[in-house]
Backbone as ProteinMPNN parsed JSONL, in Angstrom:
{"seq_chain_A": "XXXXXXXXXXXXXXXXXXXXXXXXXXXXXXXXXXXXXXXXXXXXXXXXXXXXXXXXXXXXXXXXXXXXXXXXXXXXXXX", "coords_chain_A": {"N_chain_A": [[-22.084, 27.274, 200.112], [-21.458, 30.574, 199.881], [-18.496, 32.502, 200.773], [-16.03, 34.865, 201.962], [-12.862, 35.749, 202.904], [-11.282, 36.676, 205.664], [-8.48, 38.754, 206.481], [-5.972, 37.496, 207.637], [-4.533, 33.755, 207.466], [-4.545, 31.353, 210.12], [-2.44, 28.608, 211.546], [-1.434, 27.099, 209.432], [-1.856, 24.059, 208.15], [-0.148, 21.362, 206.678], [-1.919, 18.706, 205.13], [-1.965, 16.834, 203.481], [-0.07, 15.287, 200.443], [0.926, 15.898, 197.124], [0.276, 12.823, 195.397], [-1.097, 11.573, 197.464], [-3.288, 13.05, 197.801], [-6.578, 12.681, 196.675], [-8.428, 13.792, 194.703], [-6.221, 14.846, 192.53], [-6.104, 14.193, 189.955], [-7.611, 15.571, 188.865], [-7.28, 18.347, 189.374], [-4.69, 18.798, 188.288], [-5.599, 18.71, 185.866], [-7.585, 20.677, 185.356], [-5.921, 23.363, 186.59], [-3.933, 22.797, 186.009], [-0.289, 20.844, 185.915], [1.674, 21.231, 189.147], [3.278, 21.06, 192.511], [1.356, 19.929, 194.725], [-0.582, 20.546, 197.351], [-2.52, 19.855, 200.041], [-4.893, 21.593, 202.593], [-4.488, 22.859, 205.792], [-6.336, 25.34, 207.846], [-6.805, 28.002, 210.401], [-9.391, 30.493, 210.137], [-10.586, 33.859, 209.443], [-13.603, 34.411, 208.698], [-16.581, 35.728, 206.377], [-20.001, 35.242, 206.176], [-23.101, 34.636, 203.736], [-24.929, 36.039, 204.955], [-23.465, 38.52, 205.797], [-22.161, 38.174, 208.423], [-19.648, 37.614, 210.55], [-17.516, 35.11, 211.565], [-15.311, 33.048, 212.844], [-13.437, 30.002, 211.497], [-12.402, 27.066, 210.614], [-10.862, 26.463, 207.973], [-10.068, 24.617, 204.283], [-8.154, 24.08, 201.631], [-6.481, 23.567, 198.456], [-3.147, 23.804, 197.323], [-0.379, 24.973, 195.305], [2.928, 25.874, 194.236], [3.785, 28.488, 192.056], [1.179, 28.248, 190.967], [-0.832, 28.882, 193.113], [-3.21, 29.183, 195.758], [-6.037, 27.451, 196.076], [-10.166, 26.46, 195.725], [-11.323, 26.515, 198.241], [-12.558, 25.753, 201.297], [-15.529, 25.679, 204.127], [-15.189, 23.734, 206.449], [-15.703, 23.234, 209.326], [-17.424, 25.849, 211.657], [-16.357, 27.73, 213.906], [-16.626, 29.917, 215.65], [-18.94, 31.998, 216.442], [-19.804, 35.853, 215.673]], "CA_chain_A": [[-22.049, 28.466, 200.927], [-20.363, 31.714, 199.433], [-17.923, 33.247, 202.06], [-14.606, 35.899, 201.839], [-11.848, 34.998, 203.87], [-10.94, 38.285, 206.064], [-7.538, 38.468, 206.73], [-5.099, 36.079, 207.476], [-5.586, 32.378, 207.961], [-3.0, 31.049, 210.904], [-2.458, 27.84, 212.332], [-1.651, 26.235, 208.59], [-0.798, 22.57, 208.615], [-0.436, 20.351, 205.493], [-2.918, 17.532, 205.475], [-1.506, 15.416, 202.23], [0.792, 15.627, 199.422], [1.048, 14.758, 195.779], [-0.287, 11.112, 195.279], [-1.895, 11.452, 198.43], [-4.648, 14.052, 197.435], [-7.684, 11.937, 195.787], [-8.537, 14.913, 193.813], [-4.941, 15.101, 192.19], [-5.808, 14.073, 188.62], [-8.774, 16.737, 188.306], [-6.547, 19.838, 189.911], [-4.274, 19.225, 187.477], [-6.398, 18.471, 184.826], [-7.821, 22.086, 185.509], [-5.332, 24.421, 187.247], [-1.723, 22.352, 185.673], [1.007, 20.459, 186.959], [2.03, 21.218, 189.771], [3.583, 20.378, 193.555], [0.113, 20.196, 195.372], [-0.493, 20.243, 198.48], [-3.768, 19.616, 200.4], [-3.859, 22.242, 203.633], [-5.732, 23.345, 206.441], [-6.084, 26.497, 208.895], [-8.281, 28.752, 210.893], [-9.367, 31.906, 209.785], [-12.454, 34.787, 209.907], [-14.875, 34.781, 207.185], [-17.849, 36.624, 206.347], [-20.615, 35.062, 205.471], [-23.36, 35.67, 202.807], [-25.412, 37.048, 205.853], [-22.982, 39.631, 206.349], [-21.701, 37.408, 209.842], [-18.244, 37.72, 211.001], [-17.427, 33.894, 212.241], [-13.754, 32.134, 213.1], [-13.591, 29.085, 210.622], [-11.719, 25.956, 210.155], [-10.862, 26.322, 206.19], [-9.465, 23.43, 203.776], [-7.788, 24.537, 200.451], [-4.913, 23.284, 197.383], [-2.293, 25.13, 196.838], [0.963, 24.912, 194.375], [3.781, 26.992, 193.843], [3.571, 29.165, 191.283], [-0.776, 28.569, 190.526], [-1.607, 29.447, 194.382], [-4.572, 28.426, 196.199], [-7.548, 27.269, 194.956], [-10.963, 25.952, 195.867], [-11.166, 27.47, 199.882], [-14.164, 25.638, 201.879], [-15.252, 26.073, 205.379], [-15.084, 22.622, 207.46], [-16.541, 23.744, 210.785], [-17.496, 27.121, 212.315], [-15.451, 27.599, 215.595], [-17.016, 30.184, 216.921], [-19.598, 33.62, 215.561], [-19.56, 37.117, 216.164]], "C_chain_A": [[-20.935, 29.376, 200.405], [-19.669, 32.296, 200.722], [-16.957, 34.2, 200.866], [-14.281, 35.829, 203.421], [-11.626, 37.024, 204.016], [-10.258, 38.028, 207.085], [-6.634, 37.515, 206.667], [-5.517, 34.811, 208.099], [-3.806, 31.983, 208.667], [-3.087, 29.551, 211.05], [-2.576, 26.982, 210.865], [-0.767, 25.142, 208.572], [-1.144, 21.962, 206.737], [-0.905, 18.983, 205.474], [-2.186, 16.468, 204.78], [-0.596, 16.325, 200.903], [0.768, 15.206, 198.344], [0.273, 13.316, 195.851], [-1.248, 10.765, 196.615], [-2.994, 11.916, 198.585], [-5.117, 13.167, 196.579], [-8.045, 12.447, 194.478], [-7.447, 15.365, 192.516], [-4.957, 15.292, 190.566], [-6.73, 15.47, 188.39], [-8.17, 18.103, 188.691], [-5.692, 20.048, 188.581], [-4.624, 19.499, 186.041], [-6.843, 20.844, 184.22], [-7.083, 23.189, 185.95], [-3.441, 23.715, 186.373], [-1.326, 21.685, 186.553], [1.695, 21.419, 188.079], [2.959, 20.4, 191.332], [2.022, 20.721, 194.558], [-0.203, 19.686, 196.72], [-1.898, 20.338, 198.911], [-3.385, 20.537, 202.37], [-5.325, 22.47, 204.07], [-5.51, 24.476, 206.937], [-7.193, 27.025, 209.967], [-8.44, 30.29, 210.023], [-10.614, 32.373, 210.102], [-12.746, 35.034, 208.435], [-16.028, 35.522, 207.445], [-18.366, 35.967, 205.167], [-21.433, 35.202, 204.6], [-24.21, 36.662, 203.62], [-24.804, 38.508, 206.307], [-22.126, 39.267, 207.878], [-20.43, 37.254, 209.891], [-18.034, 35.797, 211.607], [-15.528, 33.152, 211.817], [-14.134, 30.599, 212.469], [-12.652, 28.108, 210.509], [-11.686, 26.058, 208.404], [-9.877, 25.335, 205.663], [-9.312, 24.294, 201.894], [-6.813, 23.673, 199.539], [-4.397, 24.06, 197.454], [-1.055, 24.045, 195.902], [1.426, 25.865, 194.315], [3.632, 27.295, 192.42], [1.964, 29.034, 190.653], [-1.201, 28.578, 191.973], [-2.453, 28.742, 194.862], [-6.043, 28.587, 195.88], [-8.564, 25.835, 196.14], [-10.737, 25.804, 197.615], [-12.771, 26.456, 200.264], [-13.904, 25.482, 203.043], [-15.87, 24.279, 206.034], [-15.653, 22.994, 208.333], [-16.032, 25.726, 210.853], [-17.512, 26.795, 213.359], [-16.137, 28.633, 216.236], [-17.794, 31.967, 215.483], [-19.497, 34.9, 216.697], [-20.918, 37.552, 216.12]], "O_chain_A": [[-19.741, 29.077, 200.449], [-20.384, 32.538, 201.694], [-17.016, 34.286, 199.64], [-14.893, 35.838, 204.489], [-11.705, 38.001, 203.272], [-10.598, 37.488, 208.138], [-6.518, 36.754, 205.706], [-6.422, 34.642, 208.917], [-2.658, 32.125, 208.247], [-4.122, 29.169, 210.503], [-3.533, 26.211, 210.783], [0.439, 25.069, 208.807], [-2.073, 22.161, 205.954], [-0.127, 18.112, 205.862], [-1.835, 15.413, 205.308], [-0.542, 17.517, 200.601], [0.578, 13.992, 198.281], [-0.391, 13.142, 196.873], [-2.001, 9.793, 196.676], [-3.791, 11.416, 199.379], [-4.362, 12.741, 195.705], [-8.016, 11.826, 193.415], [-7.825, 16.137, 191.634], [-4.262, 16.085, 189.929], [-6.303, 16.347, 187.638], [-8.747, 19.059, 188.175], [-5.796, 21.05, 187.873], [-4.089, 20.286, 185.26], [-6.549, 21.683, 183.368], [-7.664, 24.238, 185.67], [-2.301, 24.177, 186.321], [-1.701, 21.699, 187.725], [2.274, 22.421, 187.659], [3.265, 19.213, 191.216], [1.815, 21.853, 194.994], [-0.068, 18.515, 197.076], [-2.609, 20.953, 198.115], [-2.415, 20.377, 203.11], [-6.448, 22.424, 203.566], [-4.417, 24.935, 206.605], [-8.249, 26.454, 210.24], [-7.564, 30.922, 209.434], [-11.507, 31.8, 210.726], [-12.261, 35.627, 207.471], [-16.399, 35.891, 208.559], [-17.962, 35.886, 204.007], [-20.987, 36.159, 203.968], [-24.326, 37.837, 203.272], [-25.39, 39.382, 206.946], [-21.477, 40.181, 208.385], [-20.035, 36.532, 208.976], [-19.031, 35.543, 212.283], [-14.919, 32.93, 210.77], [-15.111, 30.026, 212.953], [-11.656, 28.711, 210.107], [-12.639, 25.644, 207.745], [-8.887, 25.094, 206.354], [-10.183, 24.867, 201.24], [-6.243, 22.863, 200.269], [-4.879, 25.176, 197.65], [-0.945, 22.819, 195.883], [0.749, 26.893, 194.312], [3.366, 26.393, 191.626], [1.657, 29.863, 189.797], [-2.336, 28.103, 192.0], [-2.556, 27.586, 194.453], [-6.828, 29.484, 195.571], [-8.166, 24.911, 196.85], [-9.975, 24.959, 198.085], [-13.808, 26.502, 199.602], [-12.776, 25.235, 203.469], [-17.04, 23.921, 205.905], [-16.758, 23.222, 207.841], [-15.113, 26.447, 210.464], [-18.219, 25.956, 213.916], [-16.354, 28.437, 217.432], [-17.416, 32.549, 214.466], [-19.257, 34.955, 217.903], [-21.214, 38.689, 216.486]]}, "name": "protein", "num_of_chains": 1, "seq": "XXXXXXXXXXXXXXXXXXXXXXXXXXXXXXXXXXXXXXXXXXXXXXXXXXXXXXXXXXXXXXXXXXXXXXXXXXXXXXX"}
């Protein structure tokens, strides 16, 4: 499912860390060493329908290579 994240995403918690992300060897493999963190939030997306909807989203991030690979976990609620 293609989305775009619109606006800000609040309510971010950090799920796992380093050695704790499953994924860990293939992030870096592809994006570099980093400090990687595994994270969650809410936010409003728009889907490919054009649909406004409040989202549970799950992402990586690292300092200095950002966040990468955004997917939507549950839809909380549509517009």
């Amino acid at each position: 499912m293609n989305f775009e994240i619109v606006g800000e995403i609040s309510q971010a918690q950090t799920m796992a860390t380093g050695s704790s992300i499953r994924e860990i060897a293939r992030l870096q493999k592809i994006y570099g060493r980093g400090r990687w963190r595994k994270r969650k939030g809410i936010g409003r997306v728009r889907l490919d329908d054009g649909s406004l909807c409040l989202a549970e989203i799950h992402w990586y991030e690292a300092s200095g290579i950002g966040r990468k690979e955004f997917k939507i976990k549950a839809l909380l609620e549509s517009e």
